[in-house]
C-alpha positions as CSV (number, residue, x, y, z in Angstrom):
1,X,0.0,0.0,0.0
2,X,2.6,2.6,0.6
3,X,5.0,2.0,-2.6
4,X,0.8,2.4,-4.5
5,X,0.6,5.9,-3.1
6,X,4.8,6.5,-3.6
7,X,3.8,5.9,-7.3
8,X,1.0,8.0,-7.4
9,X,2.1,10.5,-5.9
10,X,5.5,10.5,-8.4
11,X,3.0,10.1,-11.6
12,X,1.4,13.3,-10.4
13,X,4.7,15.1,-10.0
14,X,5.7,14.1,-13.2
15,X,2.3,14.9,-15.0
16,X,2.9,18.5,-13.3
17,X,6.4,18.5,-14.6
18,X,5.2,17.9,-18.0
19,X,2.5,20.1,-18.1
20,X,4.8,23.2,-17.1
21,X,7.5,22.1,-19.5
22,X,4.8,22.3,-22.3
23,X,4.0,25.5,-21.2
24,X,7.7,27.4,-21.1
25,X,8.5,25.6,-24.7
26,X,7.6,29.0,-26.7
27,X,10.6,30.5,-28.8
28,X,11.3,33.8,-28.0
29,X,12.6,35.7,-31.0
30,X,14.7,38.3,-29.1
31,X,15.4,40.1,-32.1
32,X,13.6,43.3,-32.8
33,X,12.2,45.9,-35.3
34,X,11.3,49.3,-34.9
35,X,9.4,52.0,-36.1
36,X,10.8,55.2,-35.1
37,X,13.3,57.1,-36.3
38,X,16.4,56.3,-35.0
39,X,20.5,56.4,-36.1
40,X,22.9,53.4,-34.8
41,X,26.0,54.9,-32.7
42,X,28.1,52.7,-34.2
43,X,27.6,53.3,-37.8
44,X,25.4,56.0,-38.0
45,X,23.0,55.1,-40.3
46,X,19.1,55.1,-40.2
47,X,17.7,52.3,-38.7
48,X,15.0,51.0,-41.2
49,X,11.7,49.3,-40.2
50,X,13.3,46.0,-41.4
51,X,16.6,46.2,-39.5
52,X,17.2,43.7,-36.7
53,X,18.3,46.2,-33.6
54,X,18.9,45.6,-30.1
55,X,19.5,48.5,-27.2
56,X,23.2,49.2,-25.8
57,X,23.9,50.0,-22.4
58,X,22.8,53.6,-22.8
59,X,19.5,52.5,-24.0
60,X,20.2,53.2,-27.7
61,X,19.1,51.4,-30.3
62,X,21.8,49.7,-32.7
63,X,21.8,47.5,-35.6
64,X,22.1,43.9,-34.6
65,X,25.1,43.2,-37.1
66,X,27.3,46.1,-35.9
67,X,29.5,45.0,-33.2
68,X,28.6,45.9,-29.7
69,X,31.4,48.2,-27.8
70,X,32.7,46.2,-26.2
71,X,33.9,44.0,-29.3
72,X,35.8,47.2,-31.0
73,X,38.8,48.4,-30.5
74,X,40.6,51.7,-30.3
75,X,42.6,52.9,-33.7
């Protein structure tokens, strides 16, 4: 009788296991596209409505494929 509620009581941990994992599978794109009007610091063009950005530390927005600050070094 008690290894019957021992399994039981794992089924419903794993059934609640499942259920959250099915939950948290969404993608998250993390890449993003804006509408405002905007110039990357790094190579001070526009950004476009169809650029990939993301936001530096100084809550800029940037193109994606320009290399973040950290990545660029000093002529």
């Amino acid at each position: 009788m008690h290894h019957d509620r021992l399994g039981r009581l794992i089924d419903r941990l794993l059934r609640r296991r499942r259920r959250r994992a099915a939950v948290h599978t969404d993608l998250i794109d993390a890449s993003w596209h804006v509408d405002t009007d905007a110039i990357c610091p790094d190579c001070l063009r526009w950004i476009r409505a169809d650029d990939y950005v993301r936001r530096n530390a100084f809550d800029l927005l940037e193109h994606e494929i320009c290399p973040p600050a950290s990545a660029r070094t000093r002529l």
